[in-house]
KEFI-937014 format. One line per field, with one value per residue (C-alpha): x, y, z; residue number from 1; residue in three letters. Coordinates in steps of 0.05 Angstrom, whole numbers. Example, Ala and Ser with C-alpha at 12.3 -4.5 7.8 and 13.67 -1.06 7.14 Angstrom:
<nodes>
xx	(246/273)
yy	(-90/-21)
zz	(156/143)
i	(1/2)
aa	(ala/ser)
</nodes>
This chain:
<nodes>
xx	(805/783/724/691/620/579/572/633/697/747/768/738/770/727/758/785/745/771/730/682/674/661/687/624/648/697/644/607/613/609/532/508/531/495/436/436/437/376/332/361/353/286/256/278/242/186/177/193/146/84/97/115/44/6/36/32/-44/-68/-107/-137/-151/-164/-243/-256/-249/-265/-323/-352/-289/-269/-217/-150/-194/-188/-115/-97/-136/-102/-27/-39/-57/6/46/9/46/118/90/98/170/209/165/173/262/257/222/248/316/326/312/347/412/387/372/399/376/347/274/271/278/231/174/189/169/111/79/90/57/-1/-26/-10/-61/-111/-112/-112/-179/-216/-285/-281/-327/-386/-395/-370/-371/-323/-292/-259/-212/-195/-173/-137/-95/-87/-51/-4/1/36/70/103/127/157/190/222/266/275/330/374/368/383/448/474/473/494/551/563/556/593/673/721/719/658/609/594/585/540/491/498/463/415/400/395/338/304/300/269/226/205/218/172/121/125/122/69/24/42/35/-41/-54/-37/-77/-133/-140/-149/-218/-209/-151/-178/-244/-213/-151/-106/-126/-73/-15/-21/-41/21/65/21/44/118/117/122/175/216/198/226/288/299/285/355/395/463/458/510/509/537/550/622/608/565/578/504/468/393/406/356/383/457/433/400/455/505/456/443/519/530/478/515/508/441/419/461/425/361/379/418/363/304/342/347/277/254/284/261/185/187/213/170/113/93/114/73/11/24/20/-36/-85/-72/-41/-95/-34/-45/-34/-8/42/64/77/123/154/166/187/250/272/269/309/363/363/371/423/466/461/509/558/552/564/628/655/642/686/745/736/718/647/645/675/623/571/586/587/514/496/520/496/425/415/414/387/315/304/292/220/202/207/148/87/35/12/63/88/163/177/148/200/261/250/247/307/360/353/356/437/436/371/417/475/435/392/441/495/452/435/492/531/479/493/566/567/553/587/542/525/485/470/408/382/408/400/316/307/345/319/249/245/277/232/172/183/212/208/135/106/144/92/41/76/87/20/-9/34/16/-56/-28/5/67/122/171/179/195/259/280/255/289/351/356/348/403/453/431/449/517/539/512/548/617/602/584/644/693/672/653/679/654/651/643/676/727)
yy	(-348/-338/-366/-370/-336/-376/-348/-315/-335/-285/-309/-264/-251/-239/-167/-150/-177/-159/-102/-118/-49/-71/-69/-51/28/7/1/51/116/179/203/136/141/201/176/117/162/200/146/118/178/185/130/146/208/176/128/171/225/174/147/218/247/192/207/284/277/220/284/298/230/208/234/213/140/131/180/152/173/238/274/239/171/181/210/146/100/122/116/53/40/81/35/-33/-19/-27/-100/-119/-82/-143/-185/-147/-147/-229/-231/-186/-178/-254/-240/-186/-223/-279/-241/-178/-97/-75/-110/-109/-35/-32/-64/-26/42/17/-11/50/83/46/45/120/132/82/127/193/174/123/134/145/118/160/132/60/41/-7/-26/49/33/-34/-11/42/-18/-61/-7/3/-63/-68/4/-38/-91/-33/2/-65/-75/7/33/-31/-46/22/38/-31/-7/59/24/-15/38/97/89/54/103/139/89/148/200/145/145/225/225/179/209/276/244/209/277/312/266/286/357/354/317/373/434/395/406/473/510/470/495/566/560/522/535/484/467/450/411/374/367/350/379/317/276/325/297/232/246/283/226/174/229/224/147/141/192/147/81/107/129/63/25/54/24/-25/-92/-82/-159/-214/-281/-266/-223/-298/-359/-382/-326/-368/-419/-388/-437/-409/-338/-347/-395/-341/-281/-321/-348/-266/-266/-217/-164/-178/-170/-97/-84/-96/-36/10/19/11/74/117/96/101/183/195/183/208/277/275/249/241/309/342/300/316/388/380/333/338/412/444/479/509/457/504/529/457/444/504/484/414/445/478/411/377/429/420/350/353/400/371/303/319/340/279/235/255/275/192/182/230/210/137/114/83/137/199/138/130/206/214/159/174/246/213/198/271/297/256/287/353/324/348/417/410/385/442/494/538/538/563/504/456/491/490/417/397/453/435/362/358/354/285/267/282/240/184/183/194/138/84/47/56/23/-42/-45/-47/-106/-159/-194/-164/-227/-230/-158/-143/-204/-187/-120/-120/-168/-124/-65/-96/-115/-56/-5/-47/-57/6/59/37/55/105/159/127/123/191/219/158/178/252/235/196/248/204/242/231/152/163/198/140/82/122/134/56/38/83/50/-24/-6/22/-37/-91/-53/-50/-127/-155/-103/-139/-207/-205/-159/-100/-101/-21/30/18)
zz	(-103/-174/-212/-281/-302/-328/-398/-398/-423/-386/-313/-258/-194/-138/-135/-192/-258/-331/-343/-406/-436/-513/-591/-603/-608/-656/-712/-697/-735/-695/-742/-721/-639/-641/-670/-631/-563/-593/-604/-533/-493/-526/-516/-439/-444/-463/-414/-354/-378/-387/-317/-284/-315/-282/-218/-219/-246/-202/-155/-220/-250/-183/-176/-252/-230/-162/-166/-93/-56/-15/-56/-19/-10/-99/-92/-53/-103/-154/-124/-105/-185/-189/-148/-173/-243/-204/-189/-258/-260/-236/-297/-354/-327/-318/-377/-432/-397/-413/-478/-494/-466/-511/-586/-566/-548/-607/-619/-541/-538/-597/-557/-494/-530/-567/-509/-469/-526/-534/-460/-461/-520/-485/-416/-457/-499/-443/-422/-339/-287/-296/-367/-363/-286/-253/-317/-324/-265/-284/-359/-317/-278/-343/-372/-314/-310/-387/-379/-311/-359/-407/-356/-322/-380/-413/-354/-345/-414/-445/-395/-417/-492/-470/-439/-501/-553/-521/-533/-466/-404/-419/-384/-333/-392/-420/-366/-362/-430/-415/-345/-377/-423/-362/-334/-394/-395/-314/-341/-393/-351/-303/-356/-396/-333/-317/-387/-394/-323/-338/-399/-390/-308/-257/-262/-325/-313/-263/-316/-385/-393/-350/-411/-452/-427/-439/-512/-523/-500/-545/-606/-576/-583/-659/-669/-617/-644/-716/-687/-650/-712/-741/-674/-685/-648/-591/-564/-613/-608/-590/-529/-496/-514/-498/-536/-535/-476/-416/-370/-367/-376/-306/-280/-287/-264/-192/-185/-168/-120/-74/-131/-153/-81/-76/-142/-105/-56/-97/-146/-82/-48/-107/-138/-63/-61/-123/-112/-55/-78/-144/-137/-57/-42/-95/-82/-14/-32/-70/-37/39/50/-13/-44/-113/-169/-221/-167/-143/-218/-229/-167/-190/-261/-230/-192/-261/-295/-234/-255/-337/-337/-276/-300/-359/-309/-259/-310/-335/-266/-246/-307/-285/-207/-210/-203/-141/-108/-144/-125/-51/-33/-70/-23/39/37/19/96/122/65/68/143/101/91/159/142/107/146/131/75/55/-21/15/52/-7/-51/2/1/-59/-88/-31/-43/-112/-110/-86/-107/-186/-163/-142/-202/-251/-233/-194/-263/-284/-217/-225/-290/-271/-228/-283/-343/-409/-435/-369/-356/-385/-345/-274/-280/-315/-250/-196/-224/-225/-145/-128/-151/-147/-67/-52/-114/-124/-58/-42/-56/-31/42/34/35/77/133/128/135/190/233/220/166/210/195/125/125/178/127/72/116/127/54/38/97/68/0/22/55/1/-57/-18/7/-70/-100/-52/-60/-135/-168/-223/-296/-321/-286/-218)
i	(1/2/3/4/5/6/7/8/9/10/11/12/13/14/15/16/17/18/19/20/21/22/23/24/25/26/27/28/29/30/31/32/33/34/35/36/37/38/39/40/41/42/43/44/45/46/47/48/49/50/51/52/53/54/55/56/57/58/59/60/61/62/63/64/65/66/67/68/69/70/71/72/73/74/75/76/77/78/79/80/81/82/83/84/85/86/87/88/89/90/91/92/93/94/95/96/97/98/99/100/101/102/103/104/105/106/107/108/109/110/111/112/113/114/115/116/117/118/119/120/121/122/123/124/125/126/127/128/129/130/131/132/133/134/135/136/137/138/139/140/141/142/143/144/145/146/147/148/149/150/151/152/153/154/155/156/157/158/159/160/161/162/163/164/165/166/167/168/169/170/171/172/173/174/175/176/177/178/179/180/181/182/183/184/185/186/187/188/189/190/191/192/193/194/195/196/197/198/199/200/201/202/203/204/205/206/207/208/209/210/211/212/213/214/215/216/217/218/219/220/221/222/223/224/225/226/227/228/229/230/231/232/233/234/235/236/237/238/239/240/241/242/243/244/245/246/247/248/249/250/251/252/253/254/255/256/257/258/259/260/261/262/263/264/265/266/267/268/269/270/271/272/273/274/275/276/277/278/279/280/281/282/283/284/285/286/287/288/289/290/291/292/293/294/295/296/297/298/299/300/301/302/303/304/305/306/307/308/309/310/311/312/313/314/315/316/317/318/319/320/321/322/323/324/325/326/327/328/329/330/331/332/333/334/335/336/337/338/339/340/341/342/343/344/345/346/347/348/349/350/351/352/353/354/355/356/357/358/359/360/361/362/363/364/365/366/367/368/369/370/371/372/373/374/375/376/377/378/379/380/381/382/383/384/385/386/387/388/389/390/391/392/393/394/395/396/397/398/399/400/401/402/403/404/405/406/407/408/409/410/411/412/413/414/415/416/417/418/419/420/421/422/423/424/425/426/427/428/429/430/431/432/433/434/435/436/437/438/439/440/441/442/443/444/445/446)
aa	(unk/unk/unk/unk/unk/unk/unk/unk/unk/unk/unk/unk/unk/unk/unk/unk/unk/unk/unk/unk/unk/unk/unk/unk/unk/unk/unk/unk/unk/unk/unk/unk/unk/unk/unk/unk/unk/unk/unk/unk/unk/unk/unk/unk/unk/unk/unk/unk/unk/unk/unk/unk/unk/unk/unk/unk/unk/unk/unk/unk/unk/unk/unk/unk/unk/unk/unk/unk/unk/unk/unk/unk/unk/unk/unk/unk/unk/unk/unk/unk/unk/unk/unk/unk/unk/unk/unk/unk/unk/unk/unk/unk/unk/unk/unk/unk/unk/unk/unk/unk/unk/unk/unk/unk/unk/unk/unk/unk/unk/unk/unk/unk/unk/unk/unk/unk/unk/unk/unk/unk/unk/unk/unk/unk/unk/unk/unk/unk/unk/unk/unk/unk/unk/unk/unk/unk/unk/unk/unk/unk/unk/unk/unk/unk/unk/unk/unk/unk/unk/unk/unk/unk/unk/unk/unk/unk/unk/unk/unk/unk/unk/unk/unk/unk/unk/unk/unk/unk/unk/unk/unk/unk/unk/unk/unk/unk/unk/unk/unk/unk/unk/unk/unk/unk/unk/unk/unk/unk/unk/unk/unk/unk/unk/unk/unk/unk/unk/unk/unk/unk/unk/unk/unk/unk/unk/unk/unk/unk/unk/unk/unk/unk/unk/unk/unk/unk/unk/unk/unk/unk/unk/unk/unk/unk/unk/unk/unk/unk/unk/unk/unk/unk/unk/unk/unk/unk/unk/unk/unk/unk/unk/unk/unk/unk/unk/unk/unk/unk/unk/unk/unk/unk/unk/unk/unk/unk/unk/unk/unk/unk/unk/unk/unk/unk/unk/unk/unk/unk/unk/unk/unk/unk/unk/unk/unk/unk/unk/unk/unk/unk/unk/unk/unk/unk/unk/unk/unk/unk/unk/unk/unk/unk/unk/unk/unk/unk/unk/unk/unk/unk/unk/unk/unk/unk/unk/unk/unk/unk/unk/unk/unk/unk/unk/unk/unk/unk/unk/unk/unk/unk/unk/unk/unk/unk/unk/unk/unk/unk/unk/unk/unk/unk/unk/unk/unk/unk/unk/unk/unk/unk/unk/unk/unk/unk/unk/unk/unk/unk/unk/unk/unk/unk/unk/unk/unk/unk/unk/unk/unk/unk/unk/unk/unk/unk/unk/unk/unk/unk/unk/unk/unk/unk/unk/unk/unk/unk/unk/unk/unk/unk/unk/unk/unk/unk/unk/unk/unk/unk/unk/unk/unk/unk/unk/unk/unk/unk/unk/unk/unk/unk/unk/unk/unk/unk/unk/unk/unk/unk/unk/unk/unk/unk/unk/unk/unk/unk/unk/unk/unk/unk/unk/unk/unk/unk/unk/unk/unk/unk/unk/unk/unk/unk/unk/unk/unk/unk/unk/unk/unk/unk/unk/unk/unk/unk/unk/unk)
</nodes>
């Protein structure tokens, strides 16, 4: 059985579609690919350390804005502000992934950072609670609320280019780069934190001194959004024949509804881990077992250096070993590894930092390729589209809450239920990706 895409030209088995993997590289000069990763990887960095500050600060932001609240009652207020912003996740992908599959990557990616920006600067110079009253929390949520609708679109959006850009068989490389960025970005967001809590001391920290971050990240914003401004188009008329008609963009995204679904999962799993690992556990630390913030954050700076520097070598080894296959095993070991959360259900900096160090080799699989593997399963006149909307739902149901579950079922006296939930995701994604491969096919990689 065979069909057509809608929106694509080239016939498309149900196993075995022509792979898509573009001209664009042709034209492109090796200065400008490099440039073009910069500002890519960048503008990944920035994203990922705005939203990772938010989440390591929330026990310090936390009091500022719910000032009538125990300590973890204003942890948990501000996680769940944390994980309102994922809601608009699966908006700003429907919204701005349509377009970008409509006039193309570059202007989207341009409003992506400068929004990020923007909201950044707001929270870094806001009055809190004690000065303006309800309203500080609720400028607080409008601003997660837009920085949702940035990050919905700046992964799927910036592996597609990556894909697009980079030359035929490096799709894995590709999303090594841009992983590697993400991860500076967490890196930075960690070491940020940790260098301002040597210096200035906790209570200060916990005073003034969160507002630091996020005015650093404001500062990174415009040096991103200049680089970006340079970026080739990757997505022509020739690569869809209805560039600008909504209707068929959304036609072809739901006509692969197997792989939009697997998206779904692939992306809730690894978003799902990832929270987990860097944000619940250190709030965890933090808020319910009193741990030593400055400690937590050097702890948490090590993880994110295991991630930046293996990323460059996951990505190339999915390109010499097949994706799927580098994919599957970073999956698969997922399930015994999230148990290792129950080694750590009281005060002790040692088992905080067993945790966290002897999952981070397939918490770095996982979070390297899973964009990448989404992006993968779609045509890319449609990608941008199925991928901002997968990506979205994903991380808004599962990535998004993650950290709050974490620390919620602490206070609970229940940790043990979140390995199993986490185990579970990771079996459902398994079987949806092998079930949508099977049936419909991949694009980028094999």
């Amino acid at each position: 059985m065979s069909n057509t895409i809608p929106g694509t030209s080239q016939a498309t088995g149900p196993a075995d579609p022509q792979p898509d993997q573009q001209s664009t590289q042709d034209t492109v000069d090796r200065r400008t690919l490099r440039r073009s990763m910069l500002g890519l990887g960048l503008g990944n960095t920035l994203e990922w350390y705005d939203w990772q500050v938010f989440g390591l600060l929330a026990a310090s932001i936390g009091p500022h804005f719910f000032r009538d609240s125990s300590p973890l009652d204003a942890t948990l207020n501000t996680l769940s502000i944390f994980a309102v912003g994922f809601v608009a996740r699966p908006v700003g992908g429907i919204l701005l992934g349509g377009v970008a599959d409509k006039i193309g990557r570059k202007n989207v990616m341009l409003w992506s950072v400068g929004l990020m920006a923007v909201t950044t600067l707001v929270i870094g110079v806001m009055p809190d609670a004690g000065t303006i009253g309800a309203a500080a929390p609720i400028i607080l949520l409008i601003c997660r609320l837009l920085q949702g609708l940035s990050t919905g679109i700046e992964a799927p959006l910036s592996t597609a280019y990556g894909v697009e850009i980079m030359p035929k068989g490096k799709s894995g490389t590709a999303a090594g780069i841009i992983s590697f960025f993400v991860n500076f970005g967490i890196l930075l967001a960690s070491l940020v934190n940790f260098l301002l809590g040597l210096a200035l001391g906790s209570g200060v920290m916990g005073d003034w001194g969160w507002r630091i971050p996020f005015l650093v990240g404001a500062a990174m914003g415009l040096v991103v959004f200049w680089l970006r401004r340079a970026l080739p188009e990757t997505l022509h008329q020739s690569d869809a024949e209805y560039v600008g008609v909504t209707s068929v963009v959304w036609k072809g995204v739901f006509a692969r509804w197997r792989s939009l679904l697997a998206i779904i999962f692939v992306v809730g799993a690894a978003q799902a881990f990832n929270y987990g690992w860097n944000v619940g556990l250190p709030n965890l630390a933090r808020a319910s077992f009193g741990e030593d913030p400055t400690s937590v954050f050097g702890i948490t700076t090590v993880l994110s250096l295991i991630m930046v520097v293996g990323s460059l070598v996951v990505g190339p080894l999915a390109d010499r070993f097949r994706l799927s296959r580098v994919f599957l095993i970073g999956r698969f070991l997922m399930i015994p590894a999230v148990f290792l959360m129950l080694l750590y259900t009281a005060k002790g900096l040692g088992g905080f930092a067993a945790v966290l160090i002897i999952g981070s080799p397939v918490l770095l699989i996982n979070m390297t390729l899973y964009v990448l593997v989404s992006a993968s399963m779609f045509p890319k006149g449609i990608r941008s589209s199925a991928c901002g909307l997968g990506y979205g739902i994903g991380v808004a149901a599962f990535g998004g809450t993650a950290s709050y579950l974490v620390v919620w079922m602490s206070g609970k006296g229940l940790s043990q239920l979140f390995p199993v939930y986490m185990a579970v995701l990771a079996a459902l994604s398994i079987g949806l990706y092998l079930w949508a491969r099977k049936t419909e096919g991949v694009f980028v990689g094999e």
